[in-house]
MIGU-657197 format. One record per residue (C-alpha): residue number from 1; x, y, z. Coordinates in nm, 3 decimals. Layout:
<sites>
+-----+---------+---------+---------+
! num !      c1 !      c2 !      c3 !
+-----+---------+---------+---------+
! NUM !       X !       Y !       Z !
...
+-----+---------+---------+---------+
</sites>
This chain:
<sites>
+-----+---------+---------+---------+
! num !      c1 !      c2 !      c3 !
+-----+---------+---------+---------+
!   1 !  -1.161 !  -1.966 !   2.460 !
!   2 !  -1.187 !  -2.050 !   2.089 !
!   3 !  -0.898 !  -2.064 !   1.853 !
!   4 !  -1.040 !  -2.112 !   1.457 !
!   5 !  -0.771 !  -2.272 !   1.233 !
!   6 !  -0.820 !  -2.233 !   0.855 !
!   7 !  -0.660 !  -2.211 !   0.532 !
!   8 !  -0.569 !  -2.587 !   0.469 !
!   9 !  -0.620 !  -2.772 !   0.165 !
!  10 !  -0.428 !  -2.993 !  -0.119 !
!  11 !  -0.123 !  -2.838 !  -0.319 !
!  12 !   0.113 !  -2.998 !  -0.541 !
!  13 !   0.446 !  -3.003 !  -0.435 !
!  14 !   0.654 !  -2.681 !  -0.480 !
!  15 !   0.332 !  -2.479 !  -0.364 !
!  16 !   0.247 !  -2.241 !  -0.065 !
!  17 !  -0.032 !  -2.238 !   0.162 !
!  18 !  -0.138 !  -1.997 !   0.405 !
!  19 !  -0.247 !  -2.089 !   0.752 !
!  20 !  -0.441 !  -1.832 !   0.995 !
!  21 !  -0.591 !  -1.931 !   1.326 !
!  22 !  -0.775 !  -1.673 !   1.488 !
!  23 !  -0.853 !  -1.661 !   1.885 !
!  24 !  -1.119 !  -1.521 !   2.127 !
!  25 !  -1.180 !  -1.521 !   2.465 !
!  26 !  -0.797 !  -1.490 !   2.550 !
!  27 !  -0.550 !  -1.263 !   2.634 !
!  28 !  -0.406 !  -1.332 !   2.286 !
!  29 !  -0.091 !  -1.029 !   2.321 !
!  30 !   0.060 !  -1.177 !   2.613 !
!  31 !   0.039 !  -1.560 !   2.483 !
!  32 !   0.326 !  -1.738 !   2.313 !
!  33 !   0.203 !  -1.885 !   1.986 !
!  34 !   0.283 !  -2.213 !   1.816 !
!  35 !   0.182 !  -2.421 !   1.541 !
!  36 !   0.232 !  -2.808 !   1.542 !
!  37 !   0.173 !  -3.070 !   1.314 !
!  38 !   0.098 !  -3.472 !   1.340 !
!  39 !   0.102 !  -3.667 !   1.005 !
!  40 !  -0.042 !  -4.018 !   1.000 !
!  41 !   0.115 !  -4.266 !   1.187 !
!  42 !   0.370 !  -4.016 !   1.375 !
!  43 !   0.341 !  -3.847 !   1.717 !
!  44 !   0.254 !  -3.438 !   1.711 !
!  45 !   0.585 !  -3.191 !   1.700 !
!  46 !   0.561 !  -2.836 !   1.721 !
!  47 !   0.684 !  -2.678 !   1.408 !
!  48 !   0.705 !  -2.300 !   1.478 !
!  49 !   0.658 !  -2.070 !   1.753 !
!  50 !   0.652 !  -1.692 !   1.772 !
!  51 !   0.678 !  -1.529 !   2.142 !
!  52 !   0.489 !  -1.238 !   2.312 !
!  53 !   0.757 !  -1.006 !   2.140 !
!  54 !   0.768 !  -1.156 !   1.819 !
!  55 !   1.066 !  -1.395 !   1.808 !
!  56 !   1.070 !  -1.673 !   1.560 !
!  57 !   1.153 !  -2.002 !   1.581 !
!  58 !   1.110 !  -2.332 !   1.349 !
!  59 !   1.207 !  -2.719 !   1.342 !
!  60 !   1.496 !  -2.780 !   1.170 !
!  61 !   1.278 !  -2.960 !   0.875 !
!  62 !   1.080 !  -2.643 !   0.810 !
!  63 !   1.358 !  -2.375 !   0.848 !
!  64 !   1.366 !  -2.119 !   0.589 !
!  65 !   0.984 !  -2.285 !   0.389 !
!  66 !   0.757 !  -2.206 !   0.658 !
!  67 !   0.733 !  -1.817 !   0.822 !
!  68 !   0.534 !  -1.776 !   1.138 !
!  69 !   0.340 !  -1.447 !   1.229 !
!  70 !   0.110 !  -1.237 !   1.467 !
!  71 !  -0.105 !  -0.982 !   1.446 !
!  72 !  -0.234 !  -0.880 !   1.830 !
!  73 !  -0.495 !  -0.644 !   1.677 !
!  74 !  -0.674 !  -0.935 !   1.472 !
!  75 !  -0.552 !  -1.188 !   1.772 !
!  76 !  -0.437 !  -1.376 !   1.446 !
!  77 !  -0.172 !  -1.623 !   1.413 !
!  78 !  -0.052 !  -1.701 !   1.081 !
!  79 !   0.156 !  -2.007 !   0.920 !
!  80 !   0.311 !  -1.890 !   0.606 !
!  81 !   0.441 !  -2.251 !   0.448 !
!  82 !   0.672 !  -2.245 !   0.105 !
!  83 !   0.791 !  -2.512 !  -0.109 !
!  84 !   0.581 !  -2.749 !   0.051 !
!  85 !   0.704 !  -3.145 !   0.005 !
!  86 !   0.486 !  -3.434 !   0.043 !
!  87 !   0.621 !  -3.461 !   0.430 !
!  88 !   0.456 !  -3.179 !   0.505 !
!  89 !   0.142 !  -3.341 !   0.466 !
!  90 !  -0.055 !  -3.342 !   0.794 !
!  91 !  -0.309 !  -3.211 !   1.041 !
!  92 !  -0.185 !  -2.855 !   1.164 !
!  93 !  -0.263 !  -2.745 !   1.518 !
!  94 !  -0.276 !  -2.391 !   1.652 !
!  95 !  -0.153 !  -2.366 !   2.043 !
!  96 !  -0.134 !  -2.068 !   2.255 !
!  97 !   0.024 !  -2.091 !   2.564 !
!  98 !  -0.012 !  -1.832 !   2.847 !
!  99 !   0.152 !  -1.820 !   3.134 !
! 100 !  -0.019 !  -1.636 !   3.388 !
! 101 !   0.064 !  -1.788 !   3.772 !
! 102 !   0.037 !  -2.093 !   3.563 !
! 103 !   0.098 !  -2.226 !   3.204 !
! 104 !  -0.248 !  -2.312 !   3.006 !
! 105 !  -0.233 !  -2.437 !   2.691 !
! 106 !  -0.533 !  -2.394 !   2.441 !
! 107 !  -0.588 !  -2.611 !   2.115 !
! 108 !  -0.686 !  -2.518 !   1.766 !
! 109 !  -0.932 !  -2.774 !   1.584 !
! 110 !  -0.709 !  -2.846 !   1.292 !
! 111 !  -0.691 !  -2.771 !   0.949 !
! 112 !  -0.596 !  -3.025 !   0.743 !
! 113 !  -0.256 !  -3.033 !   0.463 !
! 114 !  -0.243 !  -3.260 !   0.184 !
! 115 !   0.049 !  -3.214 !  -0.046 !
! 116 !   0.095 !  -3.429 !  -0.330 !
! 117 !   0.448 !  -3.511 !  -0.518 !
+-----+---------+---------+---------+
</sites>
């Protein structure tokens, strides 16, 4: 299983970014998908997680900025971040879970979010 996270850079503040992290080797349709961050200094939260079906859901400090997506036929997960702040600055983390007799959780490699005030 690889997952490939991309799209990270340096934006001012007020600016968008795009994150995609693409998977092989898994059953990416029937895995939950989740992006989490961890900024320097501070433990790793999960910031947004779109299900099997496609429900949405975000930490209250990214609600309404940041839109999460899927596309099965790419086995693409996307992080769609607005009006980016400097507390948004961070490594970002792809995760897909799948739950098949058990729950495995597989890790991105990170891409890297530097937004400046």
């Amino acid at each position: 299983v690889q997952l490939q996270a991309s799209g990270g850079g340096s934006v001012q503040a007020g600016g968008s970014l795009r994150l995609s992290c693409v998977a092989s080797g898994i059953m990416f349709s029937i895995s939950a998908a989740n992006w989490y961050r961890q900024a320097p200094g501070k433990q790793r939260e999960l910031v947004a997680t779109i299900t099997t079906g496609g429900s949405a859901s975000y930490a209250d400090s990214v609600k309404d900025r940041f839109i999460i997506s899927r596309d099965n036929a790419k086995s693409t997960v996307y992080l769609q971040m607005n009006s980016l702040t400097a507390e948004d600055t961070a490594v970002y983390y792809c995760n897909l879970r799948l739950r098949i007799v058990k729950v495995t959780d597989y890790w991105g490699q990170g891409t890297e979010v530097t937004v400046s005030s």
